[in-house]
C-alpha positions as CSV (number, residue, x, y, z in Angstrom):
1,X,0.0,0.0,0.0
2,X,2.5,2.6,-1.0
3,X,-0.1,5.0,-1.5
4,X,-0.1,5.9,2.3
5,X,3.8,7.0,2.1
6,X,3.5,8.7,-1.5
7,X,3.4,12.4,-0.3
8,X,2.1,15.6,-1.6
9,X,3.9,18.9,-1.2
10,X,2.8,22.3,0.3
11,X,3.7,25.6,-0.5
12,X,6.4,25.8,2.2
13,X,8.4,22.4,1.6
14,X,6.5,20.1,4.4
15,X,5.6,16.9,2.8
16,X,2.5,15.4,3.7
17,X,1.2,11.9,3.0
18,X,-1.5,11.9,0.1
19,X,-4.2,9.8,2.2
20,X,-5.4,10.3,5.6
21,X,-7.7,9.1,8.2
22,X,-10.0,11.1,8.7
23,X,-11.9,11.4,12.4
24,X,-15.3,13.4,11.6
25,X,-18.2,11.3,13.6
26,X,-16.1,8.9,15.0
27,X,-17.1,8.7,18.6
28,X,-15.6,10.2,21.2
29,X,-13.6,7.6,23.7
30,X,-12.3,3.7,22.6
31,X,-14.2,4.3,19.5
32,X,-11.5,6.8,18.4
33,X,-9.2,5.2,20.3
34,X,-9.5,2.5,18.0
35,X,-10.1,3.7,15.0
36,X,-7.0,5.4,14.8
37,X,-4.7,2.8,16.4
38,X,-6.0,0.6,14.1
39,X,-5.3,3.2,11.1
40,X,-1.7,3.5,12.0
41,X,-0.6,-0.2,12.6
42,X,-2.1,-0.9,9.3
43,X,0.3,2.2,7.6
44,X,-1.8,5.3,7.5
45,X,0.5,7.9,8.5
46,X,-1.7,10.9,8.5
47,X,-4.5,11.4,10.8
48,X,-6.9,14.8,10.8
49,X,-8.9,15.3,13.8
50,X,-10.5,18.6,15.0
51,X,-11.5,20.3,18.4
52,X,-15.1,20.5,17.6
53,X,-14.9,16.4,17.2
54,X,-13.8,16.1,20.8
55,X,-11.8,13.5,19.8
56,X,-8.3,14.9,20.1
57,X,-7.3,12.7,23.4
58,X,-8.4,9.8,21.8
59,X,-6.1,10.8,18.4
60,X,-3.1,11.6,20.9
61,X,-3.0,8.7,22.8
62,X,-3.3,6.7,19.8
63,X,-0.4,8.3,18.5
64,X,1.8,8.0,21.5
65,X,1.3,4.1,22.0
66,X,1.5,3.3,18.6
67,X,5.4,2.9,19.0
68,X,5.8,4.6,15.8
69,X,8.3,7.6,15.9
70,X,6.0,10.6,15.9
71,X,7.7,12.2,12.6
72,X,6.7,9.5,11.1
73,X,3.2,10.7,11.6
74,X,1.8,13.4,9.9
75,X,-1.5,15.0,12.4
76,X,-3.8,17.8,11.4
77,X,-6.3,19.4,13.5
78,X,-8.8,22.3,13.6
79,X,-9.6,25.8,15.6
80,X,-13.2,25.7,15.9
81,X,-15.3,27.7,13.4
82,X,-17.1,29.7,16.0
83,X,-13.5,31.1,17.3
84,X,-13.4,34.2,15.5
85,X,-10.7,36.5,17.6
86,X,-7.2,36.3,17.9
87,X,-6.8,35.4,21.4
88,X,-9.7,33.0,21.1
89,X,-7.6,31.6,18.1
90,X,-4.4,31.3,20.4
91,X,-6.3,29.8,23.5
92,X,-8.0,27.3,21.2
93,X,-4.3,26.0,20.2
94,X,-3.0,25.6,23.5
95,X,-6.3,23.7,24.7
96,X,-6.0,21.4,21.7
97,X,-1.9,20.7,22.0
98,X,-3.0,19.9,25.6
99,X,-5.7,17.7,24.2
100,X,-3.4,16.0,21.9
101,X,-0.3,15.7,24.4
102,X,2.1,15.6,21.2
103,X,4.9,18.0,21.1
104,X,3.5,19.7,17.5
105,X,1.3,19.9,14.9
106,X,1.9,18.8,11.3
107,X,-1.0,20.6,10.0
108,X,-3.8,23.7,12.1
109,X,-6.4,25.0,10.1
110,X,-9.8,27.3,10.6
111,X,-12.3,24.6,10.8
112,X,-15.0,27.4,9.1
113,X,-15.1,31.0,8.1
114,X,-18.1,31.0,9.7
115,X,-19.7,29.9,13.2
116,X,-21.4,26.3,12.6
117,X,-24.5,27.2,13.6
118,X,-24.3,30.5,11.8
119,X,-23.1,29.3,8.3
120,X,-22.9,31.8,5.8
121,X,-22.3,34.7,8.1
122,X,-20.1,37.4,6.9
123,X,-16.7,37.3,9.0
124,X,-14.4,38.8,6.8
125,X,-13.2,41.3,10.0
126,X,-12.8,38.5,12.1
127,X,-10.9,35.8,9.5
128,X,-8.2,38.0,9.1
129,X,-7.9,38.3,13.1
130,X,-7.8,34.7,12.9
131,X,-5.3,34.3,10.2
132,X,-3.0,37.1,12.1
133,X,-3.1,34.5,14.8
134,X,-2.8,31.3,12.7
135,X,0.4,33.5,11.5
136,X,1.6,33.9,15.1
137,X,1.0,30.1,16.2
138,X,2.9,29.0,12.9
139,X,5.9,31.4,14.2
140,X,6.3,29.2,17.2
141,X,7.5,26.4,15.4
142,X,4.8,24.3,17.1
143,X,2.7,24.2,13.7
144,X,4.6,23.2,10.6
145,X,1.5,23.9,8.3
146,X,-1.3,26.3,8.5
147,X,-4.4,26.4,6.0
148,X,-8.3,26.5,6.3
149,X,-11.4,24.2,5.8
150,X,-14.6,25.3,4.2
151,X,-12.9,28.5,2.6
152,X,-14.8,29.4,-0.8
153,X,-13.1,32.0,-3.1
154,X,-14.4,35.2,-1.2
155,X,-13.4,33.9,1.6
156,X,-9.7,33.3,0.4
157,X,-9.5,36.3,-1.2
158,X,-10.4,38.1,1.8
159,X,-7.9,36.8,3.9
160,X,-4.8,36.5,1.2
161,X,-4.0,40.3,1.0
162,X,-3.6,40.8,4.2
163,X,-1.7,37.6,4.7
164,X,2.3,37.1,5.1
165,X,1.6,33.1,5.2
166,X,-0.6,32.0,2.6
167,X,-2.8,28.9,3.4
168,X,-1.0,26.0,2.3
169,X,-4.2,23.6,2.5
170,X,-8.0,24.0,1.9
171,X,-9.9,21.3,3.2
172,X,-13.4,21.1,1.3
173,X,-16.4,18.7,0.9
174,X,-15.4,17.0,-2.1
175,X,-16.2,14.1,-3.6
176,X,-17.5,12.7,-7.8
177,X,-20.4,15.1,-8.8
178,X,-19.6,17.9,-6.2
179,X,-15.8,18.4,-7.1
180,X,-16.5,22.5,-6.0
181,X,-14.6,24.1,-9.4
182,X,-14.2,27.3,-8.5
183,X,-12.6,26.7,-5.1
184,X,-10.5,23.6,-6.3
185,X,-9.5,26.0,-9.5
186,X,-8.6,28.9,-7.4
187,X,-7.0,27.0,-4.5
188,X,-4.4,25.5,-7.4
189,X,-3.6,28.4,-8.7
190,X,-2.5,30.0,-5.4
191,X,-0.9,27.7,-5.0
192,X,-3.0,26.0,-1.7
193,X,-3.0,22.1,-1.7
194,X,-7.3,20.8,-1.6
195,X,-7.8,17.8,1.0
196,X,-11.1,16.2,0.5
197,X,-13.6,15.8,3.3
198,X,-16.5,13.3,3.2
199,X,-14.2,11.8,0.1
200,X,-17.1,8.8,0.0
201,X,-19.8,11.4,0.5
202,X,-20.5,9.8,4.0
203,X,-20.9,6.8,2.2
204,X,-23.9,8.2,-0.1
205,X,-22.0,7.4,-3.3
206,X,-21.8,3.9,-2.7
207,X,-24.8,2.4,-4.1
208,X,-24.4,4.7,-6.8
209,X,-25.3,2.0,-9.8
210,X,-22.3,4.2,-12.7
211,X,-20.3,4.0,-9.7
212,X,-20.6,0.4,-9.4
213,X,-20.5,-0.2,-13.0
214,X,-16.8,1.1,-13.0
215,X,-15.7,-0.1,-10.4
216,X,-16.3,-3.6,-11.2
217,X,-14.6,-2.4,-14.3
218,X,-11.1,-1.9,-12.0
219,X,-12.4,-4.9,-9.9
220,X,-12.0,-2.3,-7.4
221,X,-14.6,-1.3,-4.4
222,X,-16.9,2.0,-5.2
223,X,-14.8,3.6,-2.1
224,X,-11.5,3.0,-3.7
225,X,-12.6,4.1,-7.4
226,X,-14.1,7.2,-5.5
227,X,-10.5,7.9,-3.7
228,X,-8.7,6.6,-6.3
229,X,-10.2,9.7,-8.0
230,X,-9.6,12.0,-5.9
231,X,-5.9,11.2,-5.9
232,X,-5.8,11.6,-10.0
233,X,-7.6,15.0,-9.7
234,X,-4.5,16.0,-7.1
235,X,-6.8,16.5,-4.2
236,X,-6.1,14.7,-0.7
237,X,-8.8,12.3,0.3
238,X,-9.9,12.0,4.0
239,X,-11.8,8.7,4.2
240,X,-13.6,7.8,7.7
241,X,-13.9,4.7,8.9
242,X,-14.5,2.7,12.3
243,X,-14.1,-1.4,10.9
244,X,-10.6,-3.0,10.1
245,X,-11.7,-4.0,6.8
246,X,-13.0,-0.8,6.0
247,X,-9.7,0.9,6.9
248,X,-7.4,-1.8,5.5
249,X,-9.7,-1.1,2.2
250,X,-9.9,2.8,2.0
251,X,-5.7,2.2,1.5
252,X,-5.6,-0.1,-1.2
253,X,-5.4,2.5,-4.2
254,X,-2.3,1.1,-6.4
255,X,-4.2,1.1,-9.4
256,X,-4.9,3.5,-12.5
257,X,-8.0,4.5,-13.8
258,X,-7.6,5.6,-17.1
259,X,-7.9,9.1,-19.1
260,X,-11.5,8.2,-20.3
261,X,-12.9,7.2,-17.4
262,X,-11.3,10.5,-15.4
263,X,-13.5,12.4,-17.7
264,X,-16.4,10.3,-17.6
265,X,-16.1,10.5,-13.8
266,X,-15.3,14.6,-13.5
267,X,-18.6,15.0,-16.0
268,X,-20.9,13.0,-13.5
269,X,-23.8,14.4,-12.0
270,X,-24.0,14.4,-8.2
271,X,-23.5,10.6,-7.1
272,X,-25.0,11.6,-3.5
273,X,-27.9,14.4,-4.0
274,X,-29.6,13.3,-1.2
275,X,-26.6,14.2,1.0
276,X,-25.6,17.2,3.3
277,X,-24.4,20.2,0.8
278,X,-22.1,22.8,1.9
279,X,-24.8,25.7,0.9
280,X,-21.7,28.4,0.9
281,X,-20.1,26.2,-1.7
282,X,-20.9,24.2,-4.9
């Protein structure tokens, strides 16, 4: 499974392994425990958490036990979208380094430009308060990336005059048939790597019947045609997942799909309508 060391690189040099585990909805406690212990002993090597999942302990620990050196281990985690001042910002990071109990961070980003239960608001003031402080926590040396997550154009372009760091990542809800063009067009040419959340669009793709139809084409499962094409469009996929097999599956992704079926799959339709929609993106 080489896929899980092959890396990507960000705008400032640091390397960062092109699949990760991703801990959105994984329950808080030996759930997560779990889940990412089991992740790393079968090779992931890149785990993204976030404060607002309150699973951060969890991640840590995991991390610590797993008796792999920890630069070995590339971990991402999130300031809360609802943190929207710079000291906020800076207190968020501490809580969360406690949480973690790991000496640094591979990867901090701003989980939202917008409060969770206020998406949509206009925080333009406030983002590039945050980004001042995302600036200042990167200066300590105990971040070695710094990016955002649900960032649409305006809401790059607000922050990226202003800002001596640029965002090396955008993480966005991406996945076949809601790809989000204009973000994933503007992130690339600034320059700003795009990880994909809900990769398997919480598993609503799956029983998509062209899905199928392909992937049985690869002899491949629908989740590792939909990863595997994530990986061709240069984006980062974070699959979730709880069972062994499930994990030990999301990472088997040594295979090609061809030219002609790349276009056939970046010209599909939505493949999870029914499915939670970003409404600030698209």
């Amino acid at each position: 499974m080489a896929i899980l060391t092959d890396t990507f690189k960000l705008a400032n040099g640091v390397t960062i392994p092109k699949v990760g585990f991703g801990m959105w909805q994984v329950p808080i406690g030996d759930t997560a425990y779990n889940a990412a212990a089991t992740a790393l002993k079968l090779g992931y090597r890149h785990i993204d958490t976030a404060k607002a999942y309150g699973n951060e302990a969890d991640v840590g620990r995991a991390i610590r036990e797993s008796g792999i050196p920890r630069q070995e281990i590339f971990v991402t985690s999130k300031l809360p979208g609802a943190t929207k001042t710079y000291d906020g910002a800076i207190a968020d990071f501490n809580s969360t380094m406690t949480q973690l109990d790991i000496d640094y961070l591979d990867l901090y980003l701003v989980h939202a430009p917008w409060p969770w239960t206020e998406i949509g608001k206009n925080c333009d003031a406030e983002n590039i308060e945050v980004w001042r402080a995302m600036e200042a926590i990167y200066a300590t040396g105990k971040v070695k990336a710094i990016g955002v997550s649900n960032f649409n154009v305006h809401d790059l372009e607000n922050i990226l005059p202003a800002a001596k760091i640029k965002p090396m990542v955008d993480q966005i809800q991406y996945y076949v048939g809601f790809t989000e063009p204009k973000i994933t067009k503007f992130a690339k040419a600034n320059n700003i790597l795009v990880e994909a959340y809900s990769p398997l669009a919480t598993g609503g793709l799956l029983q998509n019947q062209q899905m199928k139809k392909l992937a049985a084409k690869y002899n491949v499962s629908v989740a590792q045609l939909a990863l595997r094409f994530c990986l061709q469009n240069d984006v980062l996929p974070l699959p979730k997942a709880v069972g062994e097999d499930h994990i030990q599956n999301n990472a088997q992704l040594d295979f090609e799909i061809s030219a002609a079926d790349m276009a056939t799959l970046n010209a599909m339709p939505d493949t999870a309508p029914s499915k939670t929609h970003n409404p600030t993106q698209g």
